[in-house]
matplotlib code that plots the C-alpha trace (Angstrom):
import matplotlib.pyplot as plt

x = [8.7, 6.9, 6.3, 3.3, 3.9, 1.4, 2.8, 1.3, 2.5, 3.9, 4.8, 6.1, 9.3, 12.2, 12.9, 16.0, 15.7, 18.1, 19.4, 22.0, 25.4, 26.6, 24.2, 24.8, 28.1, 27.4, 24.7, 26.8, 29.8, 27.6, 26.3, 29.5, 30.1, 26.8, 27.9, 31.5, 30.1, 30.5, 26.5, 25.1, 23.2, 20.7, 20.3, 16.7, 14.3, 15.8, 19.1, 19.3, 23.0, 24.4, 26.0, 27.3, 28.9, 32.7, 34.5, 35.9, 32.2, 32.0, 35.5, 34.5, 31.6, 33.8, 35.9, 32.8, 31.7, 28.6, 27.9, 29.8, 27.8, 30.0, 28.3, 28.0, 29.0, 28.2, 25.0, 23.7, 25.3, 23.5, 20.3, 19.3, 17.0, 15.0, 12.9, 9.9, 8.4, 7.4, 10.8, 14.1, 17.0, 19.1, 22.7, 25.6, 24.9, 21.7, 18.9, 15.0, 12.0, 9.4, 5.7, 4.2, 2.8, 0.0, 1.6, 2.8, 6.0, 6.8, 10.6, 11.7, 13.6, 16.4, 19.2, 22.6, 23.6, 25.4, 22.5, 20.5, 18.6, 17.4, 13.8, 12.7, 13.5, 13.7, 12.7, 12.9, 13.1, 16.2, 14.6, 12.5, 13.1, 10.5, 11.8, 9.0, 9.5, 8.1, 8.3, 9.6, 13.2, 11.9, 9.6, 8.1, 6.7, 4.7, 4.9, 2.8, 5.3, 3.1, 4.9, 7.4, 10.9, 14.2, 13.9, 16.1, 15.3, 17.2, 16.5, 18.5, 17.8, 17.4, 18.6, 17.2, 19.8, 19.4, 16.6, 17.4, 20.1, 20.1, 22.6, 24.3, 22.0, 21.4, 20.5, 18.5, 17.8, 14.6, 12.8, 9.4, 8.7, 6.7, 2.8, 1.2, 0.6, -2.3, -5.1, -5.6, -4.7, -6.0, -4.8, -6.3, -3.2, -3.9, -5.0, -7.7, -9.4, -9.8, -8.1, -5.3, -5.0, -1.2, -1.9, 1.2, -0.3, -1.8, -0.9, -4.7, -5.2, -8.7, -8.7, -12.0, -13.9, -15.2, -19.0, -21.6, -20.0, -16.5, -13.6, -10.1, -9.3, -6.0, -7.1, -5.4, -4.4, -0.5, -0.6, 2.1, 4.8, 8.7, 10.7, 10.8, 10.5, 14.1, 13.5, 15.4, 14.5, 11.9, 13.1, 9.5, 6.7, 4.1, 0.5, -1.6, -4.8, -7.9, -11.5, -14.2, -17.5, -21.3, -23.2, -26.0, -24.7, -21.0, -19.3, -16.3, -16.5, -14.2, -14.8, -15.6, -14.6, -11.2, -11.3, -13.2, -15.7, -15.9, -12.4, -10.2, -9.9, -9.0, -10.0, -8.9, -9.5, -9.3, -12.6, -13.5, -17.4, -18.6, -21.6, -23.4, -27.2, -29.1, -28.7, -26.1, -23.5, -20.8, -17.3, -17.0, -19.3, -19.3, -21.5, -25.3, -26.8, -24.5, -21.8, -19.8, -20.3, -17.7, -20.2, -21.4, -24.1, -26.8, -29.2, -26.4, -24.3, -21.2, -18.6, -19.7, -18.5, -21.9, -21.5, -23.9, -24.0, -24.1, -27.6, -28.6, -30.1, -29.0, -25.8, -23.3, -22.6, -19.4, -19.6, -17.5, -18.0, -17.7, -19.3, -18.3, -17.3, -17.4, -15.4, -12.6, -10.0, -10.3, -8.9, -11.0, -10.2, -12.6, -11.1, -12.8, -10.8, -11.5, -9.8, -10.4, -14.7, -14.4, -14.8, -13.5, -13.4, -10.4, -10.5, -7.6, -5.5, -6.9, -9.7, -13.0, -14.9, -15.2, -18.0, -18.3, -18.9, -19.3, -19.1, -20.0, -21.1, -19.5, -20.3, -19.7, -20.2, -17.4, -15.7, -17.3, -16.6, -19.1, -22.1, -23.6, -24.9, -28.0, -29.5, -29.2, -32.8, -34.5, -32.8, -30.8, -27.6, -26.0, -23.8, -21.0, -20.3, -16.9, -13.8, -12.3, -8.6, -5.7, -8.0, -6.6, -7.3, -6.2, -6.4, -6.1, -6.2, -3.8, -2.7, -3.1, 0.5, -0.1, -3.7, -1.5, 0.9, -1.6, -3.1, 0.6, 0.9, 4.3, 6.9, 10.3, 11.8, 11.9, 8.5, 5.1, 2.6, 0.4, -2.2, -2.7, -6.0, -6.0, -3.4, -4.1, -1.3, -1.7, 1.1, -0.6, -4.6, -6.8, -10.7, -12.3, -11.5, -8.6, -8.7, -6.9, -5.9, -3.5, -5.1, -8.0, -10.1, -9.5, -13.0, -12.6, -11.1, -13.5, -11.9, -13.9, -13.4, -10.4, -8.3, -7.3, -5.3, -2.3, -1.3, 1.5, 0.0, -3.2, -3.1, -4.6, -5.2, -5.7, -8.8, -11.3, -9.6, -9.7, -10.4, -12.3, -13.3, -16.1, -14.6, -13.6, -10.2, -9.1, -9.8, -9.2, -9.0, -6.5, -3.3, -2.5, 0.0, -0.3, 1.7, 2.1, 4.2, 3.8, 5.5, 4.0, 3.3, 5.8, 4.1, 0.7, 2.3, 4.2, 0.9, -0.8, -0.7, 1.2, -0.8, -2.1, -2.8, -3.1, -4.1, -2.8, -4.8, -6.7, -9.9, -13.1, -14.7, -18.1, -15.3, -12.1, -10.3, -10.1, -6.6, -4.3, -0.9, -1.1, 1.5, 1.6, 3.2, 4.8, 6.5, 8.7, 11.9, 13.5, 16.2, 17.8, 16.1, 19.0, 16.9, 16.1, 19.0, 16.0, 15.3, 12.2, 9.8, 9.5, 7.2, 9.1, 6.6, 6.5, 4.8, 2.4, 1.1, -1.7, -5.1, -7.0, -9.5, -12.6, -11.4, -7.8, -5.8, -3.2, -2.2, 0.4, 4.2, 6.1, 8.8, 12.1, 13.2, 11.1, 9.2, 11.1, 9.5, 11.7, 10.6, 8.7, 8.9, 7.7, 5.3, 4.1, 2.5, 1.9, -0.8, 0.2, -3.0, -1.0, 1.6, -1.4, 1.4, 1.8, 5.2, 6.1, 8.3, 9.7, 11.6, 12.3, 13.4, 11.5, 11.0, 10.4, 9.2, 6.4, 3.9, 0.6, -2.4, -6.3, -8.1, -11.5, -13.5, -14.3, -17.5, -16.8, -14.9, -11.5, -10.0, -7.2, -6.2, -8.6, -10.3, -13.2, -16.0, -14.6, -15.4, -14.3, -10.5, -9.5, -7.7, -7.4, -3.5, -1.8, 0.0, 1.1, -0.2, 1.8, 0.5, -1.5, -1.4, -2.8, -2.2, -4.0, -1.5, 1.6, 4.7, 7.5, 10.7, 12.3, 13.6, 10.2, 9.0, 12.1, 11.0, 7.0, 6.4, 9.8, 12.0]
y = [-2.3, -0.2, 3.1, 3.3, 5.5, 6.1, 5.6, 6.6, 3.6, 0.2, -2.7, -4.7, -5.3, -6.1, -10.0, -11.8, -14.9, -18.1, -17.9, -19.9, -19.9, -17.9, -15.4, -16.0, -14.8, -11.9, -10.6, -11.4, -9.4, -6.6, -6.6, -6.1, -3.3, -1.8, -2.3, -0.8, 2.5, 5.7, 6.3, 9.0, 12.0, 13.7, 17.1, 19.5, 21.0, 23.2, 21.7, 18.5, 17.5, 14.1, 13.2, 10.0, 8.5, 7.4, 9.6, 7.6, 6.2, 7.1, 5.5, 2.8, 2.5, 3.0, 0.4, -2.2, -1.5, 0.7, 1.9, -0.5, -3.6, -5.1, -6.4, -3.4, -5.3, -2.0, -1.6, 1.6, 4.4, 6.4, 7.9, 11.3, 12.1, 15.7, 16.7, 18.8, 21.6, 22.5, 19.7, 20.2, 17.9, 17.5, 19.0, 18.9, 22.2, 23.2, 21.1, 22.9, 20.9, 21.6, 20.4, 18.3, 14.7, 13.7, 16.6, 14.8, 15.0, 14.4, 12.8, 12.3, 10.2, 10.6, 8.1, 9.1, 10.4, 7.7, 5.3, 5.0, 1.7, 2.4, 0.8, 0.9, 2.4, 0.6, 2.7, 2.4, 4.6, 3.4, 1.5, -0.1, -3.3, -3.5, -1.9, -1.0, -0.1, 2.7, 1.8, 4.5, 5.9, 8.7, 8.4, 10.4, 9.2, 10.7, 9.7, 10.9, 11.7, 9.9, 11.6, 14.5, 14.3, 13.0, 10.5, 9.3, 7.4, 5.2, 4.5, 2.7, 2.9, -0.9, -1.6, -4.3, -6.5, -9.7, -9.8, -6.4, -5.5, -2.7, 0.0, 2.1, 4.0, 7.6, 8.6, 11.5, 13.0, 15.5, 16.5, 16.9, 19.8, 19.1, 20.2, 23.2, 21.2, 20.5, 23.2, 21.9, 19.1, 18.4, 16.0, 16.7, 15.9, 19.3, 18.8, 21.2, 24.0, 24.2, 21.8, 23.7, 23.8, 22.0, 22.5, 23.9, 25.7, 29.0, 31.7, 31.6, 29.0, 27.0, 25.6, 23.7, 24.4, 21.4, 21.4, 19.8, 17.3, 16.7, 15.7, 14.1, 10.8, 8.4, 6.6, 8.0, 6.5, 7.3, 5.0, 5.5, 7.3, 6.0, 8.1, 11.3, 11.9, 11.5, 7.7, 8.8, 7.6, 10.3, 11.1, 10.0, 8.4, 10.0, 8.4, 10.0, 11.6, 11.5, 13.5, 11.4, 12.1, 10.6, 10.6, 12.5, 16.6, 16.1, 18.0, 20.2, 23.1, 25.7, 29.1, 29.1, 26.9, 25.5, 24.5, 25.5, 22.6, 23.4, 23.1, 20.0, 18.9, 15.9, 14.6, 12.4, 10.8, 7.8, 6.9, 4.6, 4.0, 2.8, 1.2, 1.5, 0.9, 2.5, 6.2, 8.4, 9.8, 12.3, 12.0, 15.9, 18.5, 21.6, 23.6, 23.2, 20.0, 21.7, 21.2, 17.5, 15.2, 12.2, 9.7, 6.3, 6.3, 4.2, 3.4, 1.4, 0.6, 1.4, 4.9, 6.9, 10.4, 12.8, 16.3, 18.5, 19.6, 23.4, 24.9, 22.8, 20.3, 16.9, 14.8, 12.8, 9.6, 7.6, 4.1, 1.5, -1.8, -3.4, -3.0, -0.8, -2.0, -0.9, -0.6, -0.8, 1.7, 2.6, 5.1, 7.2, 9.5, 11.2, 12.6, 15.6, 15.4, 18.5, 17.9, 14.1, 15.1, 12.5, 11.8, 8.7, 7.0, 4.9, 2.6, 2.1, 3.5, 1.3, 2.7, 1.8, 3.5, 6.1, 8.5, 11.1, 14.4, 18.1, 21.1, 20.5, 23.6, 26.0, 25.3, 28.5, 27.2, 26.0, 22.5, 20.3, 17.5, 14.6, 16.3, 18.4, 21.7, 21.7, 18.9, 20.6, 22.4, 18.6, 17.9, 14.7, 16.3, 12.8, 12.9, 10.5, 8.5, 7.5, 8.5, 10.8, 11.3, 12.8, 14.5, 16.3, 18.5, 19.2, 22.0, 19.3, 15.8, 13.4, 10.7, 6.9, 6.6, 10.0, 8.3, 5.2, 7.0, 9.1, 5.7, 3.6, 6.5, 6.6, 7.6, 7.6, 4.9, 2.4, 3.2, 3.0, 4.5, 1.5, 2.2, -0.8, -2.0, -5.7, -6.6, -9.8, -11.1, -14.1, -13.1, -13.5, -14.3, -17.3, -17.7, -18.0, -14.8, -13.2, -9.4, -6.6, -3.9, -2.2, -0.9, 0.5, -0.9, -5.2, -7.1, -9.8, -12.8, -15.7, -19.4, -22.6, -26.5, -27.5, -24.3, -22.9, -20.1, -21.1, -17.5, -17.1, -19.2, -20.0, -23.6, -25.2, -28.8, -29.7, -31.0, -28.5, -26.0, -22.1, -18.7, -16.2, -12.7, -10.7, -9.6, -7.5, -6.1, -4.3, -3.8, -7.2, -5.2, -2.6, -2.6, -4.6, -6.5, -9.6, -11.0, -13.6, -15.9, -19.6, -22.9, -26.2, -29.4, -31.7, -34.9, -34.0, -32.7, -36.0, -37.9, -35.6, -36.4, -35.3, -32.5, -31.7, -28.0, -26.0, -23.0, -20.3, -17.6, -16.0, -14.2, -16.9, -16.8, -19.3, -21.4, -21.4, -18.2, -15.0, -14.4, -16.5, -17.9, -21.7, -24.3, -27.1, -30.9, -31.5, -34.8, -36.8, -37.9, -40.1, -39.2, -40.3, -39.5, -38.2, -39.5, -42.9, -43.8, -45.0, -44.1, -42.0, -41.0, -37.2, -34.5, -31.9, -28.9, -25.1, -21.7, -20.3, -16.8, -15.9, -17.8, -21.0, -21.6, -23.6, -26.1, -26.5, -24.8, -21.8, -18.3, -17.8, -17.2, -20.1, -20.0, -20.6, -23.2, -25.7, -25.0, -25.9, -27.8, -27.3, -23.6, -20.7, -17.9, -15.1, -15.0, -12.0, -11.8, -8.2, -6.9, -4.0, -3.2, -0.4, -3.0, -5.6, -8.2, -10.1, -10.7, -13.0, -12.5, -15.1, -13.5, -10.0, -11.8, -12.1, -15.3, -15.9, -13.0, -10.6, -13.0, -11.3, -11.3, -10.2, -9.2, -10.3, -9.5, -11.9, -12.6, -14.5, -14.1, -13.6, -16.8, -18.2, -22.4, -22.7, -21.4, -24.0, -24.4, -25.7, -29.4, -30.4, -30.7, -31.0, -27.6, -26.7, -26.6, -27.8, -25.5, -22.5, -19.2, -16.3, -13.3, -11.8, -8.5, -6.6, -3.2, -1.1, -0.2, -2.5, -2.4, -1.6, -3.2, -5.9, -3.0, -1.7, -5.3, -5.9, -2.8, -3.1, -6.9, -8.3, -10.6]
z = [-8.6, -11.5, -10.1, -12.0, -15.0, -18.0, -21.7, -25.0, -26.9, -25.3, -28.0, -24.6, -23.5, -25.9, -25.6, -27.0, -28.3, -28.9, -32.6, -34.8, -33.5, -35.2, -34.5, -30.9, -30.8, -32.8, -30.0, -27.2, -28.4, -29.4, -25.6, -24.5, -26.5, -25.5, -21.5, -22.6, -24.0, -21.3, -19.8, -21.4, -21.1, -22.9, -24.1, -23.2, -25.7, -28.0, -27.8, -29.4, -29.4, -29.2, -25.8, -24.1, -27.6, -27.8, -30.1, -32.3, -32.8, -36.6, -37.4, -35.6, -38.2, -40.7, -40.0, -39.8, -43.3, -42.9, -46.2, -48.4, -48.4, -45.4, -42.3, -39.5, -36.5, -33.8, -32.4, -31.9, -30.3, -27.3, -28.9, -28.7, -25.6, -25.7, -23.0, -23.2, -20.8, -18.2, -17.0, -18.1, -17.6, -14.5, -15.2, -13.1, -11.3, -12.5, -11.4, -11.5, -10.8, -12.8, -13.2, -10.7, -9.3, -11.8, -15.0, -18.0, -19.0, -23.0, -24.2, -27.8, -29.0, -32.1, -33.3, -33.2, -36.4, -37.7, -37.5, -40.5, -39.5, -35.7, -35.9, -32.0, -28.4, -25.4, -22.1, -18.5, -15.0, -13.2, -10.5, -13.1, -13.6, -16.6, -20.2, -22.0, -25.8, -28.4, -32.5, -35.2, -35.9, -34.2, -31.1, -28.5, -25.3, -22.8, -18.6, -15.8, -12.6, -10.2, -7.1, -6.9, -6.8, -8.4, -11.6, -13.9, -17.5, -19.4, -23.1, -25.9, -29.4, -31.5, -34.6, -37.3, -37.4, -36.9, -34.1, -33.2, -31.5, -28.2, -28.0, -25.4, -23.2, -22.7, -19.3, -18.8, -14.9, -14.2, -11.1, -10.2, -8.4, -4.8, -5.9, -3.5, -0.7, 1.2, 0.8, 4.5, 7.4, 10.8, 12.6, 15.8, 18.7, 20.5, 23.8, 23.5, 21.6, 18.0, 15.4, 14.4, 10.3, 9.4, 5.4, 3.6, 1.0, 2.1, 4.3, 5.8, 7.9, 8.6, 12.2, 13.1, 16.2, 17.8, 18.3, 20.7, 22.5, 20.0, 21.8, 21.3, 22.5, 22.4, 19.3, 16.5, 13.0, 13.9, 17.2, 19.4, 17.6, 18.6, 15.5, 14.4, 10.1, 9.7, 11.8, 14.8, 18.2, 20.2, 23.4, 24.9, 22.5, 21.5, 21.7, 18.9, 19.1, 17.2, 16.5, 18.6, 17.5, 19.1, 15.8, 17.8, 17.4, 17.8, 14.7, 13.7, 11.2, 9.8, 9.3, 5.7, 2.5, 2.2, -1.9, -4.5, -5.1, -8.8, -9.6, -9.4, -5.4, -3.5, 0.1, 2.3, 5.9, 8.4, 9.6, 12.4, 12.3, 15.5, 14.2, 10.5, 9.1, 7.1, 7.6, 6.2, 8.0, 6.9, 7.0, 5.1, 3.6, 2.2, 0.4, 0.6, -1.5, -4.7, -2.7, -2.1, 0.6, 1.4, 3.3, 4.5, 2.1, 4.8, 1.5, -0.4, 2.8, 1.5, 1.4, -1.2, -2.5, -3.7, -5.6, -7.1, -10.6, -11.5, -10.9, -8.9, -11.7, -9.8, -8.0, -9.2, -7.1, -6.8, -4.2, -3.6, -4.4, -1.0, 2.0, 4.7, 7.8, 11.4, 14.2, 12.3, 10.5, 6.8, 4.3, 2.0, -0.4, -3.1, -6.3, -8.6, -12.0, -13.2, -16.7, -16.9, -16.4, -13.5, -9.4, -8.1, -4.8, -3.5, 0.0, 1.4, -1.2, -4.1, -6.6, -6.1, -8.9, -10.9, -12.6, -15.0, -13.6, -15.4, -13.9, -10.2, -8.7, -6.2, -2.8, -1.0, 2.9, 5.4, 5.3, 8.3, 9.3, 10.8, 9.3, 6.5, 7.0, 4.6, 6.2, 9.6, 9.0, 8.9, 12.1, 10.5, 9.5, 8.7, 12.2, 12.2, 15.1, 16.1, 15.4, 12.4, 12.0, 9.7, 7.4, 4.4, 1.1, -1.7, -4.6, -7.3, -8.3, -6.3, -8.3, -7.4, -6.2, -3.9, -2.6, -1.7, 0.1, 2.0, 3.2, 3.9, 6.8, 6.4, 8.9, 7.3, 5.4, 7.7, 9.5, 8.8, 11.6, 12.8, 15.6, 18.1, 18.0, 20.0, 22.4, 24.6, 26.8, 29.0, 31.8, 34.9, 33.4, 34.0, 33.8, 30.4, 29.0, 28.0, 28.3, 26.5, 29.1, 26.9, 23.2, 24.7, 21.3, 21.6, 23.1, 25.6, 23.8, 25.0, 25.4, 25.0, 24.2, 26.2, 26.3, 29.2, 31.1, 33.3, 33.8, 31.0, 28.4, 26.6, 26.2, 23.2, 23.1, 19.7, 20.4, 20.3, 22.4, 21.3, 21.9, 19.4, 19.9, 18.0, 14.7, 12.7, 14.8, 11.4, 8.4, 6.4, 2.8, 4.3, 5.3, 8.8, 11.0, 13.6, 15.7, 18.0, 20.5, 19.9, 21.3, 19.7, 21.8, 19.9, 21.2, 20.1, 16.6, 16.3, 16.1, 13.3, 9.3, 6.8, 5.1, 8.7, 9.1, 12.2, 12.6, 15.4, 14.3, 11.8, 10.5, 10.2, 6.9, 5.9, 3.9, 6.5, 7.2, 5.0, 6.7, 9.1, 10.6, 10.3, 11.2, 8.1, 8.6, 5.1, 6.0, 8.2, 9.1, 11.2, 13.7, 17.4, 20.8, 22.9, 26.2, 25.1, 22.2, 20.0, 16.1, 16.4, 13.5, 13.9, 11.7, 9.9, 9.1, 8.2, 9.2, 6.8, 6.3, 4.4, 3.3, 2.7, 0.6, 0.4, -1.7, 0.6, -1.3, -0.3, -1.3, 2.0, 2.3, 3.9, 6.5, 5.1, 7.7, 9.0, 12.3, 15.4, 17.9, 21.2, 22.1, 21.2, 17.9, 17.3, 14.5, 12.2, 9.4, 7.4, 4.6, 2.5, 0.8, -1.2, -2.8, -2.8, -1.1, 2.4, 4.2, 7.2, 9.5, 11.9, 14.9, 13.3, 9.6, 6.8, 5.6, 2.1, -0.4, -0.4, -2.2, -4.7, -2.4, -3.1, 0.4, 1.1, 3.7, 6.2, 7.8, 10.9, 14.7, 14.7, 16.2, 18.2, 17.9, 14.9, 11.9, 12.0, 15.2, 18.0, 18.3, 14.5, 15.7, 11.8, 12.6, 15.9, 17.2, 20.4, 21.3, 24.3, 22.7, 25.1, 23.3, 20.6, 19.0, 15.6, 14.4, 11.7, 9.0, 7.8, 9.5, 7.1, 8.0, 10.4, 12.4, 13.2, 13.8, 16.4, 18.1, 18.4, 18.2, 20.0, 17.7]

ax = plt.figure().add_subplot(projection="3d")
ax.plot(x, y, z, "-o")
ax.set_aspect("equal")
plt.show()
């Protein structure tokens, strides 16, 4: 997986390509030789030296005829790799980070000195699958670190024989340092009093008193917590807090500004709206109307970021493209590019838009958060009403990758944080509404047709039996995971089509479902009934993940062995908006791999049983649904699915 590097010249990736026979056999063994030659290392700026060749590399060359007309049959030997500042190269014990996340870093490149015909360099980070290539017998390229830490690049120098032939690699390790740190954070788990300012950057700290009627609730982003940063167990969860605000006078505000407005700055924060129209209301201010002002702006019903320009002269507007959407979580973060002349605005994690911006003045006031102070005087300060949660800033300009991070929410390694936002479990229910007593956000899940509660099942006839519930439940452009118990009923199934597709759950769309777990019947097959000794024509189908579009076609992941039909799996399928993929999981394995997926927003209920309106019956499932469960956020491995969803 690219990491997401910026280059200053790509001629694409080196391809080799089927020649005479002859030719053949003279690439192959100069492959081996390339494999064969020791990994090398390169030397910093200022001390360009020639490292990770075999010694006898010039006899070698002798010996092959370079310089006498013969045919040179060596490729290249490990090119020269200089580093520029503010990074220098990793040595053995000596190993300083320099720079930062987002500050270019500048490598050369040189042939070894017994090349004279080197035309090109191939490149590539380690964990980058994808070489990307530079022309010249001499080359420079320059990267953009997008996260701190420890990186290593590989690059081999090509020759013009033939088709080109790659050489042995240099290796060359640097680090990124870790950037300032947050100019401030608030994540709002105290039980009371003021937010407490977590940011690692200052010595000062800006804590937020809570105003009006502000309070903390059990509703934050991190959801209960199970695992510690290093993923070891807790010794008692944690249930994670959040900033509840009334969108009347409820607000928080610190004692005076945390960044300087007119230099480069990033913010960030999880916003739950409880309801939206056409009025603004603030997520952060500061500053007067000079100042910036990260918003649901109510006139283009959308998240918008707003800053003013120095003296006062106008504002700069950044909006997304999409509509916002309550009652659900979402990720904003606003950007002020400082050297780039630019603001942009990313939803959950992915770029939204950007503007040009010069100059934005100094706003001198404190950072607040659910209003904006110079609107207070009118008496509509642009409250926010709901919740607000792990809110962050910066002194600088995250990059994409760090804005993607910030809205993953991640853990440790194996752990994302997800906050449960529907839980509906049949045990012991009946009536014609299924309730969630466990999330404390899910509405009433309402059956109708012929489903019905039997106390540890909903059971769906196939008919026109469902269940739906007002949507959204999350945030169908962010990152989110679903899960579900589900037994079929093998004699209805037995009598459906091949191409037949049922649908367990999903989110309704005007064309079908934006989102959804489907059972599909692919075919048949014939085998013996152990109660009767007969030959008895059975379906053979498959668990999908994913969507369906108008015209009946798929973009979905499918189970890797057929769907059984004597008992019940557990089903879960998971969004990563960050990576832009989906994942299913049946029991606690994934099935399949993560498959390329667009979001769209839907625009109907979220629906058990079927996508369509009860009655059609082209969809609808029969089936025993035991459970159903969504989180905010994606879970990250089959560990973490084991331990929140049961395999």
């Amino acid at each position: 997986m690219s990491l997401g590097w910026k280059r200053t010249e790509d001629n694409g990736p080196g391809r080799r390509r089927r020649g005479p026979a002859g030719v053949t056999a003279v690439v192959l063994a100069v492959v081996t030789l390339a494999s064969a030659a020791p990994v090398a290392q390169a030397a910093t700026v200022g001390q360009p030296a020639t490292v990770g060749q075999p010694a006898h590399a010039a006899d070698e060359r002798a010996r092959a005829g370079r310089g006498d007309g013969e045919p040179d049959l060596t490729a290249p030997a490990a090119p020269k790799v200089t580093i520029a500042a503010p990074y220098s190269e990793c040595l053995a014990n000596d190993c300083r980070a320099g720079g930062g996340p987002g500050v270019d870093v500048t490598f050369a490149f040189a042939p070894d000195e017994a090349d004279t015909n080197v035309v090109s360099y191939a490149y590539r980070l380690s964990s980058d699958s994808v070489w990307r290539t530079v022309s010249g017998a001499t080359a420079e390229v320059t990267l953009t670190p997008p996260r701190s830490g420890l990186y290593v690049l590989e690059v081999r120098a090509r020759d013009d024989v033939g088709r080109g032939r790659l050489g042995a690699s240099t290796q060359v390790s640097f680090k990124v340092a870790e950037d300032d740190g947050e100019a401030g954070r608030w994540r709002f788990g105290e039980a009371e009093g003021a937010a407490l300012d977590s940011g690692t950057s200052q010595a000062a700290r800006h804590d937020a008193v809570l105003s009006g009627g502000a309070t903390r609730d059990e509703r934050g982003r991190r959801g209960l917590v199970t695992v510690d940063p290093q993923g070891l167990p807790l010794p008692e969860p944690v249930t994670d807090r959040g900033l509840l605000l009334d969108g009347t006078d409820d607000h928080a505000v610190t004692d005076g500004p945390v960044v300087e407005s007119a230099a480069s700055y990033t913010l960030s924060a999880w916003v739950r709206p409880d309801a939206l129209g056409g009025t603004d209301q603030v997520v952060l201010a500061q500053g007067d109307s000079d100042g910036f002002r990260l918003l649901y702006d109510g006139a283009r019903g959308t998240w918008a970021l707003r800053t003013g320009t120095e003296g006062g002269s106008g504002q700069v507007t950044v909006a997304a493209g999409r509509p916002a959407v309550p009652r659900v979580w979402t990720h904003l973060a606003a950007v002020y590019d400082a050297a780039a002349g630019q603001v942009r605005l990313y939803v959950n994690g992915r770029l939204q838009a950007e503007e040009s911006a010069v100059a934005p003045a100094a706003a001198d006031g404190p950072l607040e958060f659910g209003r904006a102070v110079s609107t207070v005087s009118t008496g509509d300060a642009g409250h926010f009403g709901g919740s607000l949660d792990e809110v962050a800033v910066w002194q600088r300009p995250l990059t994409a990758t760090e804005i993607a991070d910030e809205a993953r929410v991640v853990v440790d390694a194996g752990h994302n944080a997800v906050e449960l936002v529907a839980d509906w479990s049949a045990t012991g229910q009946s009536g014609t509404t299924l309730t969630d007593t466990a999330s404390g956000y899910g509405p009433g899940l309402a059956l109708s047709g012929g489903a019905v509660l039997d106390g540890r099942a909903i059971v769906l006839d196939g008919v026109d039996g469902a269940a739906a519930a007002d949507g959204p439940l999350v945030d169908d452009t962010g990152s989110f995971t679903v899960s579900t118990g589900v037994t079929l009923d093998a004699a209805t199934i037995s009598t459906k089509p091949v191409g037949y597709l049922g649908q367990v759950l999903g989110r309704r769309s005007a064309d079908g479902s934006v989102w959804g777990l489907w059972y599909e019947v692919t075919g048949t097959e014939t085998v013996l009934d152990p109660d009767t000794i007969e030959e008895v024509t059975v379906p053979v189908g498959f668990w999908r993940f994913g969507r369906r579009n108008a015209d009946g076609t798929q973009v979905a992941v499918t189970s890797d062995e057929r769907a059984r039909l004597d008992g019940p799996v557990r089903l879960t399928g998971v969004h990563d908006a960050q990576d832009g993929v989906i994942e299913l999981y049946v029991g606690s394995a994934r099935n399949g791999a993560a498959t390329p997926f667009t979001a769209t927003a839907g625009a109907g209920a979220f629906t058990v049983g079927a996508a369509t309106e009860a009655g059609s019956g082209q969809d609808h499932l029969p089936a025993r649904v035991t459970d159903v469960r969504l989180w905010a956020g994606a879970m990250a491995s089959s560990q973490q699915i084991d331990t929140a969803a049961g395999g």
